[in-house]
C-alpha positions as CSV (number, residue, x, y, z in Angstrom):
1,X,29.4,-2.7,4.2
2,X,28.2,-5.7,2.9
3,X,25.9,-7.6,0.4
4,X,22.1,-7.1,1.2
5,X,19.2,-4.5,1.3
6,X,19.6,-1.7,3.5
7,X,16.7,0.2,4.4
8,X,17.1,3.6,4.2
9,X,15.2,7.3,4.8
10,X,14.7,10.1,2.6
11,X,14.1,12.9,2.9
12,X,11.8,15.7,1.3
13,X,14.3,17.5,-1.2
14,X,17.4,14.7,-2.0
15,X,17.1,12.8,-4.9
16,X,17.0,9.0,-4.9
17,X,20.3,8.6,-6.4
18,X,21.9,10.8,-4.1
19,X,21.1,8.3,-1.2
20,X,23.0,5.6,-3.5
21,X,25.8,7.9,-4.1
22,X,26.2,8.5,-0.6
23,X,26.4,5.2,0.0
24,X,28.9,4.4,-2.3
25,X,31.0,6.6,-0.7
26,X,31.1,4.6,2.4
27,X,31.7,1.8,0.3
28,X,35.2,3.6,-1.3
29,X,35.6,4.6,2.3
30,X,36.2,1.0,3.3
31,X,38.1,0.3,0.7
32,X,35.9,-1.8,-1.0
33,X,36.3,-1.8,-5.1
34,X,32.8,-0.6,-6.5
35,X,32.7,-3.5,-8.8
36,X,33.1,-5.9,-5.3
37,X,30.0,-4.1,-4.0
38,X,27.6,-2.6,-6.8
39,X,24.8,-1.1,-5.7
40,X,21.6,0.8,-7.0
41,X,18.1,1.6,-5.3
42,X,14.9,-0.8,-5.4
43,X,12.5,1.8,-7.2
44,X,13.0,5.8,-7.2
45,X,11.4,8.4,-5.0
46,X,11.1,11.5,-6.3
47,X,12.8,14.5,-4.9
48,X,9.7,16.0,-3.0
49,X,8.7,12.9,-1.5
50,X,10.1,11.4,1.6
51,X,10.3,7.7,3.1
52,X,11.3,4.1,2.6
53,X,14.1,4.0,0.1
54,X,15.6,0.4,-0.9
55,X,19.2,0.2,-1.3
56,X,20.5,-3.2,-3.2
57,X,24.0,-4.0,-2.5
58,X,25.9,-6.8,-4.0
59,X,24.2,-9.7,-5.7
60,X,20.6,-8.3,-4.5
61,X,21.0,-5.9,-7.2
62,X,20.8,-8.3,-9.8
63,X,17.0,-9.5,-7.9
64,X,15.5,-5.9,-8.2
65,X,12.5,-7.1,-10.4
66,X,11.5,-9.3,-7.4
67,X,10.5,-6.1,-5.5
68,X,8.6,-4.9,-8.0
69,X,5.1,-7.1,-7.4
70,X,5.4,-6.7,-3.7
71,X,2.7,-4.0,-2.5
72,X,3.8,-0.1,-1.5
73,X,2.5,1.8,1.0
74,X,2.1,5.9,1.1
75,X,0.3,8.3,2.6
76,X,-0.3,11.5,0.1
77,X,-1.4,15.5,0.1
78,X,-3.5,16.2,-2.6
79,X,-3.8,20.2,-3.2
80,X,-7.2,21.2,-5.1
81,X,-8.2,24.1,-7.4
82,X,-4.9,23.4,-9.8
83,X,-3.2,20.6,-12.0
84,X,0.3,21.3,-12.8
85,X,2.7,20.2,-15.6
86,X,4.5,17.7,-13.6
87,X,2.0,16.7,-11.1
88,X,3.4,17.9,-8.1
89,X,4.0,21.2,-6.2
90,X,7.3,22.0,-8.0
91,X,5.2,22.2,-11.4
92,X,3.9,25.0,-13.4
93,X,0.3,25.1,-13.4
94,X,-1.4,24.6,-16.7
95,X,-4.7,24.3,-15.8
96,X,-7.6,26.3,-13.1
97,X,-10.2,24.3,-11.8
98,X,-13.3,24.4,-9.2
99,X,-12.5,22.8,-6.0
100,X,-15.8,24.5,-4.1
101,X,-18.1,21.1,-6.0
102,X,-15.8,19.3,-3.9
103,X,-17.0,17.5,-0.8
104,X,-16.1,14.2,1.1
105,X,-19.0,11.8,-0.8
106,X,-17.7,13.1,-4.4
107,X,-14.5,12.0,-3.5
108,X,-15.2,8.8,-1.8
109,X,-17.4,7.7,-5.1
110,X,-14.6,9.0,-7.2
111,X,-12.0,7.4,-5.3
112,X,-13.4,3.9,-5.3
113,X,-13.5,3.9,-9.7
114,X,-9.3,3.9,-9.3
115,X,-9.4,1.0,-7.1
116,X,-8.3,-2.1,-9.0
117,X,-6.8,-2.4,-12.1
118,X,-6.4,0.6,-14.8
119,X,-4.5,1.9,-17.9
120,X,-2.7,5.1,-16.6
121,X,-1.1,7.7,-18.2
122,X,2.3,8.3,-16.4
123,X,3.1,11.8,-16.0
124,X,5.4,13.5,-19.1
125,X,8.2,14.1,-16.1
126,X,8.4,10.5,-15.6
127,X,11.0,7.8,-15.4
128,X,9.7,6.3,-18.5
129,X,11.5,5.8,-21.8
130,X,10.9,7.4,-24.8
131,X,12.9,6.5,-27.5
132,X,15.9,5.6,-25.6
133,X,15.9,8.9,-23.5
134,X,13.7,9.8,-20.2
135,X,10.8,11.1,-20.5
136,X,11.3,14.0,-17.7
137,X,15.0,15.1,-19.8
138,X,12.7,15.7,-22.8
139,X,10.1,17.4,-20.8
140,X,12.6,19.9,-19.2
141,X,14.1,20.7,-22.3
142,X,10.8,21.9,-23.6
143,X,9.8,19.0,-26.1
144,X,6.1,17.3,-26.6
145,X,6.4,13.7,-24.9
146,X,3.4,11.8,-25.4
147,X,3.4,8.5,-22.9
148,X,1.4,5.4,-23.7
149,X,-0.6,4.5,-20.8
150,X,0.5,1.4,-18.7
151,X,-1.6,-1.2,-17.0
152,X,-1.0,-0.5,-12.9
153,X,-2.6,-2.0,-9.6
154,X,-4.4,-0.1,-7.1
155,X,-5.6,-2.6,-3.7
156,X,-6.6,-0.4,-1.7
157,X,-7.4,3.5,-1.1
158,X,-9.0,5.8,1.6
159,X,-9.0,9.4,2.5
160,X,-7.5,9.9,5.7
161,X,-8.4,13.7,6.4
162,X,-10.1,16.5,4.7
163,X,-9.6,20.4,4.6
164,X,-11.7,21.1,1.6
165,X,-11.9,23.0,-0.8
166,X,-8.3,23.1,0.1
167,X,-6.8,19.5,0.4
168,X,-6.9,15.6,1.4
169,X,-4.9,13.2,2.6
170,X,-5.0,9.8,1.3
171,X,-3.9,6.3,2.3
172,X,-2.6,3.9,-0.5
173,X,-1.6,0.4,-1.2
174,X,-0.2,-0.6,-5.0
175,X,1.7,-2.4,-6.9
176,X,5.5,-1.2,-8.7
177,X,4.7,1.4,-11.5
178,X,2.1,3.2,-9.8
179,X,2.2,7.3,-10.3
180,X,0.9,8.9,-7.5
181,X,1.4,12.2,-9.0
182,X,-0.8,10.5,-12.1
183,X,-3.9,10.0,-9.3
184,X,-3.8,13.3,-7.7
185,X,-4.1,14.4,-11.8
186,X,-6.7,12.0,-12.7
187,X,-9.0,12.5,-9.4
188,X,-8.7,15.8,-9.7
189,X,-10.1,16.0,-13.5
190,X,-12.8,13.3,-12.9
191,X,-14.2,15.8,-10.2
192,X,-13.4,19.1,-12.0
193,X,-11.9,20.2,-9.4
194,X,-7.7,19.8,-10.2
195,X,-5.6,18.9,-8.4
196,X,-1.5,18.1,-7.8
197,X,0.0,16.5,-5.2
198,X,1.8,18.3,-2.0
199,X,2.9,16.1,0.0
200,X,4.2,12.3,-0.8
201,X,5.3,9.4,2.1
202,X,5.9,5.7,0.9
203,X,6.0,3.9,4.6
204,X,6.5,0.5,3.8
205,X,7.4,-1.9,0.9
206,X,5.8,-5.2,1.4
207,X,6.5,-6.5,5.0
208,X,9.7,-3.6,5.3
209,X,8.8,-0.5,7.2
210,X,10.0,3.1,6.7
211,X,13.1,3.4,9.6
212,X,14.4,6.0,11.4
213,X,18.2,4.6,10.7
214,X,20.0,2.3,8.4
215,X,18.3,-1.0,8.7
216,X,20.4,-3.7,7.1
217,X,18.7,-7.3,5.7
218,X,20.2,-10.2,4.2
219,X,19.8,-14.2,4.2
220,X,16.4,-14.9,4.9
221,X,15.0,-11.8,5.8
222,X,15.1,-10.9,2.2
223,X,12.6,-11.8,0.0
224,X,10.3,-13.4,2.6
225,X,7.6,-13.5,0.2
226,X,9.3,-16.6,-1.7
227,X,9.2,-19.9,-0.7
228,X,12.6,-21.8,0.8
229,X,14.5,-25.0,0.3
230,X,17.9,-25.7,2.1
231,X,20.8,-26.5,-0.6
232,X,24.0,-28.5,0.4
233,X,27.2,-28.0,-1.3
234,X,27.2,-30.6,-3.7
235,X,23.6,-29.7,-4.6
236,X,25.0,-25.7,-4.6
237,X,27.7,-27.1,-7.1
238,X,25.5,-29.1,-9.5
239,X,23.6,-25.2,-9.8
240,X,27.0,-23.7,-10.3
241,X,27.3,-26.2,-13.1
242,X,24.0,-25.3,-14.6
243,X,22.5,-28.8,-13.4
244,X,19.1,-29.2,-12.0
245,X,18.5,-31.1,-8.3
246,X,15.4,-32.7,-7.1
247,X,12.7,-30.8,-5.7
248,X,13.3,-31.8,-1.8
249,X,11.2,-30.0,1.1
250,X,10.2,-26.6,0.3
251,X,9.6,-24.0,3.2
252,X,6.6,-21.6,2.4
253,X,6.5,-18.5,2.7
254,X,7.6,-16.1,5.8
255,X,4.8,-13.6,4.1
256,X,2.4,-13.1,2.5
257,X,0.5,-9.6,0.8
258,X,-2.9,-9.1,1.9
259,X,-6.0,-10.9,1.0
260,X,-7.0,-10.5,-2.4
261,X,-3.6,-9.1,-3.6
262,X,-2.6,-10.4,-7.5
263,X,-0.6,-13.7,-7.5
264,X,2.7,-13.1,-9.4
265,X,5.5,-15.1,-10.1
266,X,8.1,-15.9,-6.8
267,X,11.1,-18.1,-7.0
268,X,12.5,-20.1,-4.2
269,X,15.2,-18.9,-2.2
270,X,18.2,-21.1,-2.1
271,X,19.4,-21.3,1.7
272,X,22.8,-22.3,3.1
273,X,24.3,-21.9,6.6
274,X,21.3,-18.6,6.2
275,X,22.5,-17.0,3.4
276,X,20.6,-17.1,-0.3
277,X,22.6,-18.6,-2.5
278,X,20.2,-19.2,-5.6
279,X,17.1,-18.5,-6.8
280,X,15.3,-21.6,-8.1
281,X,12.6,-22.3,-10.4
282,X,10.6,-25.9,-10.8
283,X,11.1,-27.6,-14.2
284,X,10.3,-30.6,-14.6
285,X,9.9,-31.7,-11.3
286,X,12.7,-30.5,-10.5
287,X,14.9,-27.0,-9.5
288,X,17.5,-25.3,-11.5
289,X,19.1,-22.0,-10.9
290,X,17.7,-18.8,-11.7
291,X,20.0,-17.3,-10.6
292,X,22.6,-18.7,-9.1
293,X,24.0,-16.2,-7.2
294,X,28.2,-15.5,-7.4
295,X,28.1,-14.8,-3.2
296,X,25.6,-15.7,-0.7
297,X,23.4,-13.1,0.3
């Protein structure tokens, strides 16, 4: 049990946090302090879906909001004819519509007007905060939640099969935030048709695939998307001391998202003897920590 990302698979039914819990078990099991190994997940699946599920041991915890730019992959059942509370199969339905105006050129004109960027309305079962309390706790207990709409990413989209009137099957590639469960809502009122989604695969996050066992990263296969400069150990100690070093020779990139993807904000990855041992940012012509880490990684 060490420090790192582990790649993990879940499965339709078990919660996110479960697959953290169960790996903090192992950790106890080794007899490793939980404090000397925390660990949390790298964005949630919920409990219908299945696939890639991050789990951030160690100091990679503390980098979680550098996944959340990288693009994510799934492949997603939509069901037509009804839109239900929470979006998704386990929902009551609230709503009829007519899924016989549906055919494969509505939808493909449909689909293409959620490609890009758009304010959407997260679904009231959500992970989102209202108030200091989830939004989905408030939901189940009955009470009115009202969400703001958030500004998400949508690169790419394309329906993989059809069995109309009674479902799809869609490919998609977005950005962190994105409510899946939100589209299958929102295409399914801009047709008239409703909708909710069935079925729900992510199969990759950026360049990591969905495995079939425990997959464990660290040092430079994490983060592949950020640039690299190798640090010595006075350099690493002038960054422990909250001093900045020069610039030096910076590595680019191991990766890179597809063409036409957003540019957002990377740090450099810190290398020595192959672990990360900082994150660095330029100022000033020059890099400081941010952070620096407490192990290597």
């Amino acid at each position: 049990m060490k420090p790192g990302i582990y790649l993990v698979h879940k499965e339709p039914g078990a919660t996110s946090f479960a697959k953290v819990r169960s790996f903090m078990e192992e950790v106890r099991a080794a007899g490793i302090r939980r404090d000397k190994l925390p660990a949390c997940h790298g964005g949630a699946l919920d409990p219908f879906a299945e696939g890639l599920l991050l789990i951030l041991a160690g100091e990679a915890a503390r980098l979680m909001e550098l996944l959340h730019p990288v693009p994510k992959t799934y492949q997603a059942e939509i069901a037509w004819g009804a839109e239900t509370d929470n979006g998704d199969l386990h929902g009551r339905v609230v709503a009829r519509g007519d899924p016989a105006v549906l055919a494969p050129a509505l939808l493909e004109e449909v689909l293409r007007g959620f490609v890009g960027w758009r304010d959407q309305v997260p679904p009231a079962t959500s992970n989102k905060r209202v108030g200091g309390e989830r939004a989905y706790q408030l939901a189940h207990r009955g009470e009115q939640v009202m969400l703001s709409p958030s500004r998400v990413y949508l690169h790419q989209a394309s329906w993989l099969e059809h069995d109309l009137p009674r479902s799809s099957r869609l490919h998609l590639l977005c950005g962190g935030g994105y409510y899946l469960r939100a589209l299958a809502r929102d295409l399914g009122r801009a047709t008239g048709a409703l909708g909710h989604l069935t079925g729900l695969r992510r199969t990759a996050i950026g360049p990591w695939k969905d495995p079939t066992g425990r997959v464990h990263l660290q040092g430079a296969q994490l983060y592949p998307w950020c640039a690299s400069r190798e640090v010595s150990e006075k350099e690493l100690a002038r960054l422990r001391a909250r001093e900045p070093i020069p610039r030096g020779a910076i590595e680019p990139p191991a990766w890179a998202p597809p063409m036409g993807w957003p540019d957002f904000e990377r740090p450099i990855r810190g290398l020595a003897g192959g672990f990360i041992v900082a994150m660095l940012a330029e100022r000033e012509g020059q890099l400081v920590g941010s952070p620096v880490l407490r192990g290597p990684l």
